[in-house]
N, C-alpha and C positions, 0 to 999 in steps of 0.2 A: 370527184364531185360529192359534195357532203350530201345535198338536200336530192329527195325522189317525192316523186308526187304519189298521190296513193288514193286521191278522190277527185271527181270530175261532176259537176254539174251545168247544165245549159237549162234559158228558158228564152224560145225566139220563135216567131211565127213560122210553123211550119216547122218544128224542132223539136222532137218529141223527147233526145236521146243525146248523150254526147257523138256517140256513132253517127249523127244525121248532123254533125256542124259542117259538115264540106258543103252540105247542098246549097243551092245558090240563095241569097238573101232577099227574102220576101215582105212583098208589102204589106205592115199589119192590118188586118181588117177587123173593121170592129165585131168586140167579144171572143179574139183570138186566144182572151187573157180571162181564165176566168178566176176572181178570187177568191169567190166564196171556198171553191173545189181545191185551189191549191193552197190556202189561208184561211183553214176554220179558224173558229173563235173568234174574239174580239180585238177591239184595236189594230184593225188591218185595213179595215176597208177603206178610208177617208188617208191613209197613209199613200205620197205620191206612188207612182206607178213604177219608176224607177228602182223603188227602195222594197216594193213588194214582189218586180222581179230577182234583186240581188237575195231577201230572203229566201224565194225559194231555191234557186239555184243553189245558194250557201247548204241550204238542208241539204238538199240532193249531191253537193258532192261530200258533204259529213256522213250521209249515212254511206256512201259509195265505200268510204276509206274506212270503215264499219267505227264510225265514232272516237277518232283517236282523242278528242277533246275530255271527254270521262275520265280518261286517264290520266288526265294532265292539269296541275295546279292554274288557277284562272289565274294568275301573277303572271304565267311563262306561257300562254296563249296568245297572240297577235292577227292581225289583221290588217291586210294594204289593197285596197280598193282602187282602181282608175275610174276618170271617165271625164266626158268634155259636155255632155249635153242633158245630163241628168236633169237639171234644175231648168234648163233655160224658158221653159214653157212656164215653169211654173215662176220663175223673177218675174218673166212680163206681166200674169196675170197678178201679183202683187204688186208692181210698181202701178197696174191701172188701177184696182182698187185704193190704191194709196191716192192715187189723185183724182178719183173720180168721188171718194166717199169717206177719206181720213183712214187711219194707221187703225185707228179703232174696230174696222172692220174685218180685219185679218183673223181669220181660220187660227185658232190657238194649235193645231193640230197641223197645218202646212206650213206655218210663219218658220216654226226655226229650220226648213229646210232650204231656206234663200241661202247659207251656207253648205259648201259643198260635200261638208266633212259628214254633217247628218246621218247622209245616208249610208255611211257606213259604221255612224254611233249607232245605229239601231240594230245593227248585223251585230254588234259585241255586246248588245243588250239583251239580245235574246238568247247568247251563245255562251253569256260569263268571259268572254275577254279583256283582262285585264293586263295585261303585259304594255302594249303600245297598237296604235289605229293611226295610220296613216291614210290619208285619201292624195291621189296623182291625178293633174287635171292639164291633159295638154290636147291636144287635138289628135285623131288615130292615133298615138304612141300610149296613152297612158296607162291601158291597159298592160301592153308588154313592160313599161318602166315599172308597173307594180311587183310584178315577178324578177324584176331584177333587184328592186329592195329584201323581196324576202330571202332572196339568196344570200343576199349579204348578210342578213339578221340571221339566217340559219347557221352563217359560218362562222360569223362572230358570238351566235352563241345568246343574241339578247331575245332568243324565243324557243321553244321547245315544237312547236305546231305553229301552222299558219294558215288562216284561211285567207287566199288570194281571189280576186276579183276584178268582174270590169262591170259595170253598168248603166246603161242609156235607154233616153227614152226621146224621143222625136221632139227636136224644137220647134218653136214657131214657125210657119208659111213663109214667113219675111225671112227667115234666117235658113233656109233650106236649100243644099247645093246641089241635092240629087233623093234617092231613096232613104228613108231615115233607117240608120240604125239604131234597133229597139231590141232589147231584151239584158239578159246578165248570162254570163258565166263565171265559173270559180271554181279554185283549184284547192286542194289539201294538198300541204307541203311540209315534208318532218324530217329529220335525219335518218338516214340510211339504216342510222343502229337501231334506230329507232322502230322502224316499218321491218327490220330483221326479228326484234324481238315479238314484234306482235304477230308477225307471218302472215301478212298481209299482199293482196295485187298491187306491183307499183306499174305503173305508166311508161315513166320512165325520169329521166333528167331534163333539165334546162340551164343554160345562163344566158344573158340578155346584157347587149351593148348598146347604145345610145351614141347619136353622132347628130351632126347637126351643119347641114349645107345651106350657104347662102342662097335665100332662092334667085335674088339676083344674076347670080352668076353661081348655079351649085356644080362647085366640081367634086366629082365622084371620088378624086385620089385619095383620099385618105380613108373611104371602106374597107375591108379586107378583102383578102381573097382566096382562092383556093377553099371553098365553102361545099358543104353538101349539099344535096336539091334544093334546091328555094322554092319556096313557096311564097309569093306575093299578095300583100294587098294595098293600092296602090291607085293613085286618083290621074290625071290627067294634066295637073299642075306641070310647071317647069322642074319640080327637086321630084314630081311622080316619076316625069319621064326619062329623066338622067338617071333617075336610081334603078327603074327599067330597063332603059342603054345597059349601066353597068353589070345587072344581072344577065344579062345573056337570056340562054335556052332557061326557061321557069314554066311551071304551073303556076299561072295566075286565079285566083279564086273571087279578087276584088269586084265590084261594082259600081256601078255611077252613087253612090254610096254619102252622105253627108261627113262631117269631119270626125262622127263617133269613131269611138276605140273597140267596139265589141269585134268589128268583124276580123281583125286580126286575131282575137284571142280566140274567136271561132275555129278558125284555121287550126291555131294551136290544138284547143282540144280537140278537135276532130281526127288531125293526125295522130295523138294521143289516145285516142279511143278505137282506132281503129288496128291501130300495130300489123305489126307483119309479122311472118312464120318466124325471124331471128332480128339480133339488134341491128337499126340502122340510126343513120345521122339525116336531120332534116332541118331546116334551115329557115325560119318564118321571117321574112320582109316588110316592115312597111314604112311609111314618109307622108310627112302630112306637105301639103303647099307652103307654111308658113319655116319649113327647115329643118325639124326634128326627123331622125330616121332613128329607128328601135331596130333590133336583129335577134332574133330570139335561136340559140343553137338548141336544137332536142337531140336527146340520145334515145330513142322508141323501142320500148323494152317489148320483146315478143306477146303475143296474146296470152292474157292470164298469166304472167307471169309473177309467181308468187317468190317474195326471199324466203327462205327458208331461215325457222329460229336460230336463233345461234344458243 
């Protein structure tokens, strides 16, 4: 495996730390989030909520990886962001303005975030990314299919650093299937040789498989198997509950939980932050209703575990 991770950041109600992603996912309550504290300066405040938790989590896992971006030409920098519910609160309250009072009214400052890609142009605007920015928007999965782009762009070489992400923020009352998932995480991802020569903590590895069950009739056959612990997050649907069947004995960590993508990536880093005394293999799960199943394999490098320069 080319690519090791080497930065961790989380921002989610009742989340203080990557070490605190396991804990169960709670309901944000207002002023959970405060921006002025985690977003001095200007130009932040009036920025969605989505995009001002992906900021900071992005800092916090860049400074985690001790800044491998300084080191690195903004050309060969990249960024692959997921998410399914970032905007949706904020489309509806623009299509009511739109029809309640004309196009003329729109916020110059929210309007271009009715595109989903935004919120992750602003993540490479503050960070000098200039390589490629990719944003992933599917329902639970897209967080994990982000990590599985960077792996590919790691290996193929069209990026030197990556900062990986997921971000969401609670949609609308009418479009809500259970607890919202809110906040961001994000990952630093570089090569191996890369995190040897700076002598840095890695995390560990990853790669990520995507598959995709009819939910009509979703048969399991063609998942893998012979996998290490799973760890699931996993809703109630017909392709939840088959994918459930097929995993067997798991830790599940999911919740009655909306279609976001952070609380899989939760999972991830939390297992990632938490490591154990030697390497183990773990195995994060999840399926949204609509078909899609992501699998994310870790390899969990011991705590503090540093490469050594070559």
């Amino acid at each position: 495996m080319n690519m090791v991770i080497t930065g961790l950041g989380i921002v989610a109600p009742g989340v203080g730390k990557p070490a605190e992603a396991l804990a169960p996912v709670m309901k944000p309550e207002p002023g959970w989030f405060d921006v002025a504290a985690t977003l001095p300066g200007r130009g932040y405040k009036r920025l969605p909520s989505a995009c001002q938790y992906l900021l900071v989590a992005a800092r916090a896992a860049i400074t985690d990886a001790d800044d491998p971006l300084s080191s690195v030409d903004p050309t060969r920098r990249a960024a692959v962001v997921g998410t399914n519910n970032a905007g949706a609160e904020l489309l509806e309250q623009i299509d009511r303005t739109i029809i309640d009072s004309g196009s003329g009214e729109l916020s110059p400052i929210t309007a271009p975030f009715m595109a989903m890609s935004s919120f992750a142009s602003r993540l490479s605007i503050e960070h000098a990314i200039q390589g490629f920015n990719l944003t992933t928007n599917s329902p639970r999965t897209a967080g994990l299919d982000a990590i599985g782009i960077a792996v590919r762009a790691l290996r193929t070489k069209r990026a030197d650093v990556l900062v990986v992400g997921a971000t969401e923020d609670a949609p609308p009352p009418g479009q809500r299937t259970g607890a919202p998932d809110v906040g961001a995480a994000a990952l630093v991802c570089e090569p191996v040789e890369v995190a040897m020569a700076r002598g840095v903590t890695v995390y560990g590895t990853c790669r990520v498989r995507s598959f995709f069950l009819d939910p009509a009739r979703p048969d399991t056959g063609i998942l893998p198997t012979g996998l290490a612990q799973v760890d699931t997050a996993l809703d109630d649907s017909p392709v939840g509950e088959a994918v459930r069947a097929w995993a067997g004995t798991h830790r599940e960590h999911t919740v009655d939980v909306d279609s976001g993508c952070l609380t899989p990536m939760r999972v991830l880093l939390g297992l990632l932050a938490t490591g154990e005394d030697r390497p183990v293999k773990r195995t994060v799960l999840t399926a949204s209703a609509e078909g899609t199943v992501a699998l994310a394999e870790l390899e969990v490098s011991p705590r503090n575990y540093i490469i050594e320069r070559s």
